[in-house]
PQR file with spaces between the fields and no chain letter, atoms N, CA, C, O and H, PARSE charges and radii, in Angstrom:
ATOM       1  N    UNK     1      74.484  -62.902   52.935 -0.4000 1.5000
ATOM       2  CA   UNK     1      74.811  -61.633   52.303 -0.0000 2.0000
ATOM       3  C    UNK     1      73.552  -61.003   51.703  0.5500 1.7000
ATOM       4  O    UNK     1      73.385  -59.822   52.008 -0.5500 1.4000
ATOM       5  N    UNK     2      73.022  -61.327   51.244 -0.4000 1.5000
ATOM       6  CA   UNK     2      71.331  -61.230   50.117 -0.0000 2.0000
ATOM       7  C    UNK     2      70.658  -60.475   51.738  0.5500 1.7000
ATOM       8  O    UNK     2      70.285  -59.306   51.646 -0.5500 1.4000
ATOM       9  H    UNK     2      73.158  -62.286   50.996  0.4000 1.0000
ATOM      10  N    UNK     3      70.561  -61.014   52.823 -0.4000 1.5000
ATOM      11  CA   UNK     3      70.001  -60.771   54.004 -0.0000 2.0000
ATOM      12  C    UNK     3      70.334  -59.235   53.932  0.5500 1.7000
ATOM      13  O    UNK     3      69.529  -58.363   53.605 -0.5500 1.4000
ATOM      14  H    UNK     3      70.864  -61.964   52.898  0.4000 1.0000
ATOM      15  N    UNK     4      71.805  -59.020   54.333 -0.4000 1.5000
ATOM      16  CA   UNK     4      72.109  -57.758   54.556 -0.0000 2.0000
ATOM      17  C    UNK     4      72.191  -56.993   53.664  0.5500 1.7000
ATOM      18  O    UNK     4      72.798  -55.978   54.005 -0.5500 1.4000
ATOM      19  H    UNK     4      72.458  -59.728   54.599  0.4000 1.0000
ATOM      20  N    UNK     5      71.844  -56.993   52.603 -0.4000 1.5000
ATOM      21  CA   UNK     5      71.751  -56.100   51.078 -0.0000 2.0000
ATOM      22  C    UNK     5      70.377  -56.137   51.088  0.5500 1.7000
ATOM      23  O    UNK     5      70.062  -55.144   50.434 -0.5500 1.4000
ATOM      24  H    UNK     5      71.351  -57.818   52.326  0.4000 1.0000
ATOM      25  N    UNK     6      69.394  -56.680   51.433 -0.4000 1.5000
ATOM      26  CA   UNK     6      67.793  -56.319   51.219 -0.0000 2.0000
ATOM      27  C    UNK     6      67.500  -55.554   52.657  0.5500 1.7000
ATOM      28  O    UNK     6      66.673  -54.650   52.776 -0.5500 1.4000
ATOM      29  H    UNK     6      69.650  -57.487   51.965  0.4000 1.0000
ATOM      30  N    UNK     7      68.289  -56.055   53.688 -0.4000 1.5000
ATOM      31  CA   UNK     7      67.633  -54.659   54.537 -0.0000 2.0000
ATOM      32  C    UNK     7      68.221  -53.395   54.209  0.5500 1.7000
ATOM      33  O    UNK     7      67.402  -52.476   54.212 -0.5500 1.4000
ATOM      34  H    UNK     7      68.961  -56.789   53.592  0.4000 1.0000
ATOM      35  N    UNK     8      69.115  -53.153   53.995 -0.4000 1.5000
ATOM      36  CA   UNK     8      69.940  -51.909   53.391 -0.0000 2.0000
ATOM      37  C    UNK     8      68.846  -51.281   52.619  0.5500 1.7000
ATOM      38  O    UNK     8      68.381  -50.168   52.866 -0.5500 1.4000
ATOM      39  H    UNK     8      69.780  -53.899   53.992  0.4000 1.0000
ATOM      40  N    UNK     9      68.482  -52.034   51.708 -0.4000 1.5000
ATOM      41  CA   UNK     9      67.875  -51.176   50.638 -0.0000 2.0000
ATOM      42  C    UNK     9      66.385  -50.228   51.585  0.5500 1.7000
ATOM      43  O    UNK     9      66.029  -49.052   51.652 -0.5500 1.4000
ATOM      44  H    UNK     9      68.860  -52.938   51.507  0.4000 1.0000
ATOM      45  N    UNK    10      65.881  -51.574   52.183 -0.4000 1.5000
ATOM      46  CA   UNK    10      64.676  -50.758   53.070 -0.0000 2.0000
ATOM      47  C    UNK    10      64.835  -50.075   53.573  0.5500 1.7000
ATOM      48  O    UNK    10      64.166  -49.043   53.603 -0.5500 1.4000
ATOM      49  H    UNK    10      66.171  -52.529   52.128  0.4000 1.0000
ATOM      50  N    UNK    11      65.933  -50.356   54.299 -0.4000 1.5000
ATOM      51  CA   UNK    11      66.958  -49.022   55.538 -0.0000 2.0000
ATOM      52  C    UNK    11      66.668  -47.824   55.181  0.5500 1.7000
ATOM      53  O    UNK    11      65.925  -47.001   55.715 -0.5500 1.4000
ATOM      54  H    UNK    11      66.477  -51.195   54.274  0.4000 1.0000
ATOM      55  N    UNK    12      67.502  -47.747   53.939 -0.4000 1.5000
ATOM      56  CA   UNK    12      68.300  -46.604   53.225 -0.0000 2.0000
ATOM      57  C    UNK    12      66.810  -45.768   52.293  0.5500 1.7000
ATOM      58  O    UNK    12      66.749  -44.544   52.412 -0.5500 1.4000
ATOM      59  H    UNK    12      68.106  -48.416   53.505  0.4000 1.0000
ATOM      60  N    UNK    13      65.971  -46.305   51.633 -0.4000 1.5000
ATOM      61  CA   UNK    13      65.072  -45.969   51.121 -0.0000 2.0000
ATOM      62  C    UNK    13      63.995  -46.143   51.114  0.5500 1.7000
ATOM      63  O    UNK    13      63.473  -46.675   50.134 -0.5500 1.4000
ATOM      64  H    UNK    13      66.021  -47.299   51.536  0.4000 1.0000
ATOM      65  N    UNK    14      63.442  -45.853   51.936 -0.4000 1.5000
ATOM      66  CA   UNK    14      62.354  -46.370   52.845 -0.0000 2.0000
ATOM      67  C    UNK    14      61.008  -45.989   52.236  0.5500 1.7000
ATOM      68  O    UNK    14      60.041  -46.705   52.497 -0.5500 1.4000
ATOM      69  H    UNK    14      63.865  -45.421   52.732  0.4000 1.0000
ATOM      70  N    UNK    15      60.830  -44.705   51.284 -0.4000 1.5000
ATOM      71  CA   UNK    15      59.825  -44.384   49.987 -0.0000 2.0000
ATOM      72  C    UNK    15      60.195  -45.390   48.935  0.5500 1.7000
ATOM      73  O    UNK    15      59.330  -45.500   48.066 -0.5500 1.4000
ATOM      74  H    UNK    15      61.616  -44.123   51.072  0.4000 1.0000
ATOM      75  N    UNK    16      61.092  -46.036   48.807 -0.4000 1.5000
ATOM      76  CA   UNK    16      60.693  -46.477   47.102 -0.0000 2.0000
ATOM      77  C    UNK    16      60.226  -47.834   47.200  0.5500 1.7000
ATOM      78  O    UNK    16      60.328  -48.624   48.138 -0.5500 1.4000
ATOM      79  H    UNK    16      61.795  -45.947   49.512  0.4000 1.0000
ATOM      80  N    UNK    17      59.514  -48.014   45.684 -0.4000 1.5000
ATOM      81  CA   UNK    17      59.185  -49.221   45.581 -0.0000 2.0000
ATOM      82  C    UNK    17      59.859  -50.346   45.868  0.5500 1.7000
ATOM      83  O    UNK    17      59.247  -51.277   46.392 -0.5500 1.4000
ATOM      84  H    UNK    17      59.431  -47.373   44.921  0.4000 1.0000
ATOM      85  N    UNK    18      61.304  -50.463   45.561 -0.4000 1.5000
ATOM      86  CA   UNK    18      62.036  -51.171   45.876 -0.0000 2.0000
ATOM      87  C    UNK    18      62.378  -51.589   47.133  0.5500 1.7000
ATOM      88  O    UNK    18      62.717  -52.737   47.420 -0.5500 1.4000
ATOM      89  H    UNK    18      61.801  -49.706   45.136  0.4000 1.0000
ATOM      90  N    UNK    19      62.317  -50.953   47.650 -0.4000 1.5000
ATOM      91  CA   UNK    19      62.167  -50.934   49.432 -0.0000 2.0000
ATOM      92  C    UNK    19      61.139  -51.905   49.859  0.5500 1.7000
ATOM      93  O    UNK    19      61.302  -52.793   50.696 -0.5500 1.4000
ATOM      94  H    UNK    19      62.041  -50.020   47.418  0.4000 1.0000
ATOM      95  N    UNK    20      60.174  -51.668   49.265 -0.4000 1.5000
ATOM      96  CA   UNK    20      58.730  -52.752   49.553 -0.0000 2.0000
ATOM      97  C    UNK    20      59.212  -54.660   49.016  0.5500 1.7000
ATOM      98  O    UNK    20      59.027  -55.736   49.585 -0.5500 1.4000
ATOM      99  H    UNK    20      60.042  -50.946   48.585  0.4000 1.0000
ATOM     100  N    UNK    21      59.777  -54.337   47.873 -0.4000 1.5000
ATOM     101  CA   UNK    21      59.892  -55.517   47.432 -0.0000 2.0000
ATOM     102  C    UNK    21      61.410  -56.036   48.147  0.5500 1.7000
ATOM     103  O    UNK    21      61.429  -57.247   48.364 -0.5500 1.4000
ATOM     104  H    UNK    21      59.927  -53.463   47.411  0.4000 1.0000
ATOM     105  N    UNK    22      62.463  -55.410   48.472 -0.4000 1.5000
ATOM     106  CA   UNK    22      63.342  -55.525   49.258 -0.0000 2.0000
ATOM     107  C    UNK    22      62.860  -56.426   50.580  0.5500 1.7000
ATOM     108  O    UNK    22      63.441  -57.374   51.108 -0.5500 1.4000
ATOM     109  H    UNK    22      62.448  -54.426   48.296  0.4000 1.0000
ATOM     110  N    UNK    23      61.871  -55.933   50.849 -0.4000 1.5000
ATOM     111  CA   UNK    23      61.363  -56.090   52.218 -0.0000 2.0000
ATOM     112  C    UNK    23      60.854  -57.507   51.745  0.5500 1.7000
ATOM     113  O    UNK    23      61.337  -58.451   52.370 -0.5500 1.4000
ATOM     114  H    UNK    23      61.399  -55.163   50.419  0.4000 1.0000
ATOM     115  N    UNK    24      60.132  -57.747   50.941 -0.4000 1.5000
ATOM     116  CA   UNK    24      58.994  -59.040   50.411 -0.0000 2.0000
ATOM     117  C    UNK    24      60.397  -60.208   50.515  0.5500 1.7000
ATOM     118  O    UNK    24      60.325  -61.197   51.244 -0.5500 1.4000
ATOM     119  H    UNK    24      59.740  -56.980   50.434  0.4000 1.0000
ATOM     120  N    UNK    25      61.537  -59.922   49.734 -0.4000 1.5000
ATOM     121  CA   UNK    25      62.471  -60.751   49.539 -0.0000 2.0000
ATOM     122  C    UNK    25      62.828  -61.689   51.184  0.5500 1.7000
ATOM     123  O    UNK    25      62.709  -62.853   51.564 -0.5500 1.4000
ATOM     124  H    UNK    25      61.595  -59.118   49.142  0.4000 1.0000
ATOM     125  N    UNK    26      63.243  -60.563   51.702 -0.4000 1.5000
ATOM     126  CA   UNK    26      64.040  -60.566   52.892 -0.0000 2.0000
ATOM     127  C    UNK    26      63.278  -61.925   53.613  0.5500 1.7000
ATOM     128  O    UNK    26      63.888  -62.931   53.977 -0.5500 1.4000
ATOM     129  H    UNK    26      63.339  -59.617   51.393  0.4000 1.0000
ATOM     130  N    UNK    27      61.151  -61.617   53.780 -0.4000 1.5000
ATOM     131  CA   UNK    27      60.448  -62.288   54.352 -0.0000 2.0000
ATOM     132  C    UNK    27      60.387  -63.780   53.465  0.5500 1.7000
ATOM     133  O    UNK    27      60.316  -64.846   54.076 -0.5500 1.4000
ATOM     134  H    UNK    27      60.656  -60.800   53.484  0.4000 1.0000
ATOM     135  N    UNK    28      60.417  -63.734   52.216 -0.4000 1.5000
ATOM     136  CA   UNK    28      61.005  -65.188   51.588 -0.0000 2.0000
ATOM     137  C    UNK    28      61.776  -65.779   52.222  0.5500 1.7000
ATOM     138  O    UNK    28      61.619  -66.921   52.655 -0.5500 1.4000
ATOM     139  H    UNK    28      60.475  -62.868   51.720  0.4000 1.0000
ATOM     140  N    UNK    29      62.853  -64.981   52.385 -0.4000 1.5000
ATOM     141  CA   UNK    29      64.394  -65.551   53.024 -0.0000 2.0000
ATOM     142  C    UNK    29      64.212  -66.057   54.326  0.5500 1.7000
ATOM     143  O    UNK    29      64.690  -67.119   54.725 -0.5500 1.4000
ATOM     144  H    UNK    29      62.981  -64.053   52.033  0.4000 1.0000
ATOM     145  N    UNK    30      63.581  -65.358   54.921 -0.4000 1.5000
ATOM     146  CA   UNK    30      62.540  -65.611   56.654 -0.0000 2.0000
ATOM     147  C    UNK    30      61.985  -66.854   56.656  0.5500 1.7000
ATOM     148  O    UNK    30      62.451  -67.574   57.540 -0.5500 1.4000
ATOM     149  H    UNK    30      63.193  -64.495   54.597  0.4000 1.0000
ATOM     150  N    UNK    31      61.276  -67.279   56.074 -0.4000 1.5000
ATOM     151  CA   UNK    31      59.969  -68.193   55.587 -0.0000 2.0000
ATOM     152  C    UNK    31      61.085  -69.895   55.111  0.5500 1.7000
ATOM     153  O    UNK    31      60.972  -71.084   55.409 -0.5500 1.4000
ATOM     154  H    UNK    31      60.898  -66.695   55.356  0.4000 1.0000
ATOM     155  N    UNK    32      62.125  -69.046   54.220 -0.4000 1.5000
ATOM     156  CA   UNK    32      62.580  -70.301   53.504 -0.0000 2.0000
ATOM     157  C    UNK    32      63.405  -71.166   55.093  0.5500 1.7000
ATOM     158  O    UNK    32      63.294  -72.352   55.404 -0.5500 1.4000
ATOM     159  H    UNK    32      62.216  -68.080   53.978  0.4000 1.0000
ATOM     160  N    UNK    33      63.960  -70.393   55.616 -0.4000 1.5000
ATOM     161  CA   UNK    33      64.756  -70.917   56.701 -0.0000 2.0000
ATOM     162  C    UNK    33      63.717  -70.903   57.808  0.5500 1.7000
ATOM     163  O    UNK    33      64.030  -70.283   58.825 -0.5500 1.4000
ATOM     164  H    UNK    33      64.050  -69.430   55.364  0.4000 1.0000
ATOM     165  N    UNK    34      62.580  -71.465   57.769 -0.4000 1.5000
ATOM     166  CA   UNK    34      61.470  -71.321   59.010 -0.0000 2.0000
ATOM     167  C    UNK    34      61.285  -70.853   60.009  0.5500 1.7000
ATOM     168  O    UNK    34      60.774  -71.355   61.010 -0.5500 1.4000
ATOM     169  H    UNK    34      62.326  -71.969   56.943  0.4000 1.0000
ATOM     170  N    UNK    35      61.898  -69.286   59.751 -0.4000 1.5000
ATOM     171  CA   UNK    35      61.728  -68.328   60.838 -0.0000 2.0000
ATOM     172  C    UNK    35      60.077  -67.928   60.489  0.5500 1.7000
ATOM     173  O    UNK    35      60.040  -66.836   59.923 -0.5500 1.4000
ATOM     174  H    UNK    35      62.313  -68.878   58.938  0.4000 1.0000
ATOM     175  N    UNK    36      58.823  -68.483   60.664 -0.4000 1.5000
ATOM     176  CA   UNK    36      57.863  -67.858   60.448 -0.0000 2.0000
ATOM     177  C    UNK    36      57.262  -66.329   61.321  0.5500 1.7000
ATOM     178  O    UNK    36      56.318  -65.621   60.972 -0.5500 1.4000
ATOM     179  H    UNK    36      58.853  -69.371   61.124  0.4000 1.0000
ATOM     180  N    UNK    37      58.167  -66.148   62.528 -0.4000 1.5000
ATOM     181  CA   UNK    37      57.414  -65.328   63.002 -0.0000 2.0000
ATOM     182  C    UNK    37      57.951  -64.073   62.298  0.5500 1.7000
ATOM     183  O    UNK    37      57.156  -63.258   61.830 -0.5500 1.4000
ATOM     184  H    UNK    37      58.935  -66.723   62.811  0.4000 1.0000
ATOM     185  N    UNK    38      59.314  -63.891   62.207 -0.4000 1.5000
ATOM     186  CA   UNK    38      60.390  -62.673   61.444 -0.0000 2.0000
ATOM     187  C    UNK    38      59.664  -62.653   59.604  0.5500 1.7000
ATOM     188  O    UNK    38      59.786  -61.653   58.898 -0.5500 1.4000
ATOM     189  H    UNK    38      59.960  -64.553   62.587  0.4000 1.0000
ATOM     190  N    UNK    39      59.197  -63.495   59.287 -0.4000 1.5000
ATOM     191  CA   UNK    39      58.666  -63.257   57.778 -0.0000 2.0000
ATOM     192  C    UNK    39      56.887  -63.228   58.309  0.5500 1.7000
ATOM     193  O    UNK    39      56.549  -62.336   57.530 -0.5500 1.4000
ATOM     194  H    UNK    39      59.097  -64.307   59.861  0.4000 1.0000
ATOM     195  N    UNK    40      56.119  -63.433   58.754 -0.4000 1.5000
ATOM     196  CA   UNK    40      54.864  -62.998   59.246 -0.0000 2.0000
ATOM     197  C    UNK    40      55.633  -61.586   59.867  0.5500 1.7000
ATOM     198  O    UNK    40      56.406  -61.305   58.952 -0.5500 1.4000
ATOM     199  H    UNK    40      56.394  -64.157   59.386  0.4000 1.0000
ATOM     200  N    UNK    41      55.756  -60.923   60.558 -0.4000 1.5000
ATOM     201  CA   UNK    41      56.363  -59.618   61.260 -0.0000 2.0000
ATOM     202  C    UNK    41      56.662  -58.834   59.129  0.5500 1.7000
ATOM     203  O    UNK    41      56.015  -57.993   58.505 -0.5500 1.4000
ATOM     204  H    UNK    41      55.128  -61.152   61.302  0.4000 1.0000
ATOM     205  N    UNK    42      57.372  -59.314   58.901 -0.4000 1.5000
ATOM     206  CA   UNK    42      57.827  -58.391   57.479 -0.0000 2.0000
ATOM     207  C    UNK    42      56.729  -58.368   56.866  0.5500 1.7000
ATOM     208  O    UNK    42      56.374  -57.220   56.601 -0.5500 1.4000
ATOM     209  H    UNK    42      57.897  -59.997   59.408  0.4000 1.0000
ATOM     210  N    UNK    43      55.818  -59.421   56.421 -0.4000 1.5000
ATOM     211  CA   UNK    43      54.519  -59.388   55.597 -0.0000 2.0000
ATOM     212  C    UNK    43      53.495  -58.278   55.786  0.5500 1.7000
ATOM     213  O    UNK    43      52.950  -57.544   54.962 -0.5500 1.4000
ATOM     214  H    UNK    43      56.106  -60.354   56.637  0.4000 1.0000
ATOM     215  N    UNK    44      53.390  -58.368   57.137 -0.4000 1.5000
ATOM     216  CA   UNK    44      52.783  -57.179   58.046 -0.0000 2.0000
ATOM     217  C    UNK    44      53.142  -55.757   57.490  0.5500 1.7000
ATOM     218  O    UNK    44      52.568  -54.936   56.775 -0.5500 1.4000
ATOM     219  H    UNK    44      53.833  -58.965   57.806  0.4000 1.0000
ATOM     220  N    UNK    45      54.202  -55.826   58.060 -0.4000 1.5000
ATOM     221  CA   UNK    45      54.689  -54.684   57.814 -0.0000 2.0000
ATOM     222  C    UNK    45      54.422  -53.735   56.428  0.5500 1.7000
ATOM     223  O    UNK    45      53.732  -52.729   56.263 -0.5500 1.4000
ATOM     224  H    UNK    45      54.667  -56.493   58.641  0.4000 1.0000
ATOM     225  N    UNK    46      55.185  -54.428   55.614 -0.4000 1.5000
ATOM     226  CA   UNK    46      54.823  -54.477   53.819 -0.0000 2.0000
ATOM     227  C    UNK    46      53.339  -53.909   53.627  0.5500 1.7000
ATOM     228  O    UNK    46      52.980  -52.806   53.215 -0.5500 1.4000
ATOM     229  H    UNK    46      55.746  -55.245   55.748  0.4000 1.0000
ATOM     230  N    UNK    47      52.553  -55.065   54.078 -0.4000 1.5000
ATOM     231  CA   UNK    47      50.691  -54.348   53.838 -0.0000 2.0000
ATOM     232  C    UNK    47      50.072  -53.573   54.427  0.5500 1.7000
ATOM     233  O    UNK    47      48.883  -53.326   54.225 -0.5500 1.4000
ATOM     234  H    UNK    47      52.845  -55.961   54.414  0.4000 1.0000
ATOM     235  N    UNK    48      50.948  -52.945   55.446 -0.4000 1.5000
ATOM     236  CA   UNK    48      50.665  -51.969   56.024 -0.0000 2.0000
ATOM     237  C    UNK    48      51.473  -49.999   55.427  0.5500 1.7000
ATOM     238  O    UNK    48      51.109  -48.885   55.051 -0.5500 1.4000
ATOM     239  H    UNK    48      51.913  -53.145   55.610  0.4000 1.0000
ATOM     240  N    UNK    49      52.765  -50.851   55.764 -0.4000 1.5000
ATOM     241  CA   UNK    49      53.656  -49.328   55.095 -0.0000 2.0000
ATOM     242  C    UNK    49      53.725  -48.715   53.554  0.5500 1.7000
ATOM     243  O    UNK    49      54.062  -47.582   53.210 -0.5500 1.4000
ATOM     244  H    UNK    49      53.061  -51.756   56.070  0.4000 1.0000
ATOM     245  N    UNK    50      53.165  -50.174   52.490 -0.4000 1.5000
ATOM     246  CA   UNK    50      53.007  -50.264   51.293 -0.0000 2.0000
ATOM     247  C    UNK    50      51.586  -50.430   50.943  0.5500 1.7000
ATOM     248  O    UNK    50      51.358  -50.824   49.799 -0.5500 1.4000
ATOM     249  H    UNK    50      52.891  -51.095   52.769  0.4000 1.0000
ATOM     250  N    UNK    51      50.971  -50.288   51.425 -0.4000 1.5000
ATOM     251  CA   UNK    51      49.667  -50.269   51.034 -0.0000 2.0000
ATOM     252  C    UNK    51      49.100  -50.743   49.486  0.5500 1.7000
ATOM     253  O    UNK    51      48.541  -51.783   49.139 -0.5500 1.4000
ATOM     254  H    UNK    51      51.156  -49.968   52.354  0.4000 1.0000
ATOM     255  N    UNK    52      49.358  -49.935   48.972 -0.4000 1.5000
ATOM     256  CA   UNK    52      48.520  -50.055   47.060 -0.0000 2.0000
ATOM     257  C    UNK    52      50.060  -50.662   46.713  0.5500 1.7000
ATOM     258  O    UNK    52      50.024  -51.080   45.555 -0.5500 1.4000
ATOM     259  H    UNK    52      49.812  -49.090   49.254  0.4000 1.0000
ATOM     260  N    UNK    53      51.357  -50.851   47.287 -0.4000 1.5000
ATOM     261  CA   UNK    53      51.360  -51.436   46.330 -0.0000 2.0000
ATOM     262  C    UNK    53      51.571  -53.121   45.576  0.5500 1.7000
ATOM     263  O    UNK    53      50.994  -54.109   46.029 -0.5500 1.4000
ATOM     264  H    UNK    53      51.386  -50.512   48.227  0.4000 1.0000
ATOM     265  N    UNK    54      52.263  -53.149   44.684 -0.4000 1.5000
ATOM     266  CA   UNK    54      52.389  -54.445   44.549 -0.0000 2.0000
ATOM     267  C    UNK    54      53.423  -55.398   45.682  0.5500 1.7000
ATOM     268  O    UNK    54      53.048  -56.569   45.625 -0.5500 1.4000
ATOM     269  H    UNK    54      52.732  -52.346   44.316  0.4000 1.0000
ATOM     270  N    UNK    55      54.112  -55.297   46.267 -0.4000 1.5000
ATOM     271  CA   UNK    55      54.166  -56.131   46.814 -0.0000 2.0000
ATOM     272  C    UNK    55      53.615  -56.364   48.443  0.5500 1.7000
ATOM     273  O    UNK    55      54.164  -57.006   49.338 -0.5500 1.4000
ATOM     274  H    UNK    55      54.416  -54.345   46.313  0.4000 1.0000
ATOM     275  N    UNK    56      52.576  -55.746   48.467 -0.4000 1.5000
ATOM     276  CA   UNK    56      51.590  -55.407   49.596 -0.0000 2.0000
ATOM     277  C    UNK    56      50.746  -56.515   48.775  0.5500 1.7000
ATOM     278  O    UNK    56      50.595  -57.648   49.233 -0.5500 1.4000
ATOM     279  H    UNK    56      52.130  -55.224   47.739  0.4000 1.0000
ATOM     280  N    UNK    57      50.435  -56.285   48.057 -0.4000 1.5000
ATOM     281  CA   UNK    57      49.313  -57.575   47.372 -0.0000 2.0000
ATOM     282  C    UNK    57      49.774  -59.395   47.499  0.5500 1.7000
ATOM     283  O    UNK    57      49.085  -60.371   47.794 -0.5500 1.4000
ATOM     284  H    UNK    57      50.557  -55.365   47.684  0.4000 1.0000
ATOM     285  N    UNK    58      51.405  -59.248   47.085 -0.4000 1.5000
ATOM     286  CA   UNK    58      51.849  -60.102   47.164 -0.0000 2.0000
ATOM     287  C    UNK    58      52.159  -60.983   48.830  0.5500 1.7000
ATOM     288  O    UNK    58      52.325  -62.153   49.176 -0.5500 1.4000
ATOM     289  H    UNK    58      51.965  -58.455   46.845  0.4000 1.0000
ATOM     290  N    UNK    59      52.111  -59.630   49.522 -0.4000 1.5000
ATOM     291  CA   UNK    59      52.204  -60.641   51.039 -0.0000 2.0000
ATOM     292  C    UNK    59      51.321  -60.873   51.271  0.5500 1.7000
ATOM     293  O    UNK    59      51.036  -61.737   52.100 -0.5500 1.4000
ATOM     294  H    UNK    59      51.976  -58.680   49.241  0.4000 1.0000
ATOM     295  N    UNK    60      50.305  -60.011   50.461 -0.4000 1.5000
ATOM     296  CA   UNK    60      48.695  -60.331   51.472 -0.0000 2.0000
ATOM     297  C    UNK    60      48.438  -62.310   51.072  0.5500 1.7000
ATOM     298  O    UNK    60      48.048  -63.303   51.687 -0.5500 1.4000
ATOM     299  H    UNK    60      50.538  -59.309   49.788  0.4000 1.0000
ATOM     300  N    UNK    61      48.810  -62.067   50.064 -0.4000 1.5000
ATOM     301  CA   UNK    61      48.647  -63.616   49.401 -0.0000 2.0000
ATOM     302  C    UNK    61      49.308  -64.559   50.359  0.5500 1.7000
ATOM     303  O    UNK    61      48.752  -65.530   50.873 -0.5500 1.4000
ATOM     304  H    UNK    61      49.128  -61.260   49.565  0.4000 1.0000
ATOM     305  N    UNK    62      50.951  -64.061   50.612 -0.4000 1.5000
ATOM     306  CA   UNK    62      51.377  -65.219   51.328 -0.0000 2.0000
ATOM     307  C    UNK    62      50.969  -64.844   52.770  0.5500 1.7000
ATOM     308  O    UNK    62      51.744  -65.540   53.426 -0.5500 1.4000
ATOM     309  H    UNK    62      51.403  -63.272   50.195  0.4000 1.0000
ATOM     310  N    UNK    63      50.529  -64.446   53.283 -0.4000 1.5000
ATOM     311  CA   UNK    63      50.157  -64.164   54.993 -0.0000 2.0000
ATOM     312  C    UNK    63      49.108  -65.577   54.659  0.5500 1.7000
ATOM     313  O    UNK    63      49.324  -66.756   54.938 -0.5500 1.4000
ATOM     314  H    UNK    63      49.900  -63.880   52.750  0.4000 1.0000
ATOM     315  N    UNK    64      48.077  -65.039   54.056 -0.4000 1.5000
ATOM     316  CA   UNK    64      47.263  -66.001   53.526 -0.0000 2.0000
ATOM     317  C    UNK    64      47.412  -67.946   53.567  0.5500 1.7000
ATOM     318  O    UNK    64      46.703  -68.886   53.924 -0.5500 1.4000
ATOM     319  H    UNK    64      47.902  -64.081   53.830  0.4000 1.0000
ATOM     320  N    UNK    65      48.598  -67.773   53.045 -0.4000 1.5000
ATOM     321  CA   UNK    65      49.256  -69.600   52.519 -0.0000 2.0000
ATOM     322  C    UNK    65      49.854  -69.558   53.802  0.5500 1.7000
ATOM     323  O    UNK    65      50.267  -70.703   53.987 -0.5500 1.4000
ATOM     324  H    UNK    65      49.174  -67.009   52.754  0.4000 1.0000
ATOM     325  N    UNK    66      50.088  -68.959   54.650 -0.4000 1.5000
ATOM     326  CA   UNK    66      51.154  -69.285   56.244 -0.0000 2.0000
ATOM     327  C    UNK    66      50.074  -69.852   57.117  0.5500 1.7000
ATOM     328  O    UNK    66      50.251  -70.854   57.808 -0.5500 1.4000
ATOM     329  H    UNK    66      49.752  -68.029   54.501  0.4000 1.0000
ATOM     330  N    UNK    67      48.594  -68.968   57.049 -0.4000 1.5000
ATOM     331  CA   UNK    67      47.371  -69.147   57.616 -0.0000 2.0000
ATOM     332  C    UNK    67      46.685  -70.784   57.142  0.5500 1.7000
ATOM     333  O    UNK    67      45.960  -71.551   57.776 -0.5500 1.4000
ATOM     334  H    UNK    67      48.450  -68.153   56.487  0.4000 1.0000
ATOM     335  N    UNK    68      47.097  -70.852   56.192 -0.4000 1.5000
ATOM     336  CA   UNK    68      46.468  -72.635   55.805 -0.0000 2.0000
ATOM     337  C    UNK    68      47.556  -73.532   56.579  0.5500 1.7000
ATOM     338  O    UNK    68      47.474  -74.760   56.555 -0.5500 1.4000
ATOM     339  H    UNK    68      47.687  -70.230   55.677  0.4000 1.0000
């Protein structure tokens, strides 16, 4: 359920901050169940469409820890 309520939010609001961190969640959720390529694909995304903001910083970190 958490799955389909954090893409919604990105869906639906695709300017707000929340949307970014929506998105960050979702790739947790990716990551926790070892889908690495679907949470690498979201991380991406995030530091690219979110640029400055914070949770663009925060994937850059975990792209980072996937890479070790």
């Amino acid at each position: 359920a958490a799955q389909k309520n954090f893409k919604a939010v990105y869906i639906q609001f695709p300017k707000s901050e929340k949307a970014a961190m929506a998105m960050l969640k979702l790739a947790d959720i990716y990551r926790e169940e070892n889908d690495s390529t679907k949470a690498v694909q979201l991380y991406t995304q995030i530091t690219t469409q979110y640029a400055d903001s914070t949770a663009a910083h925060i994937a850059e970190k975990k792209l980072q820890n996937i890479g070790q």
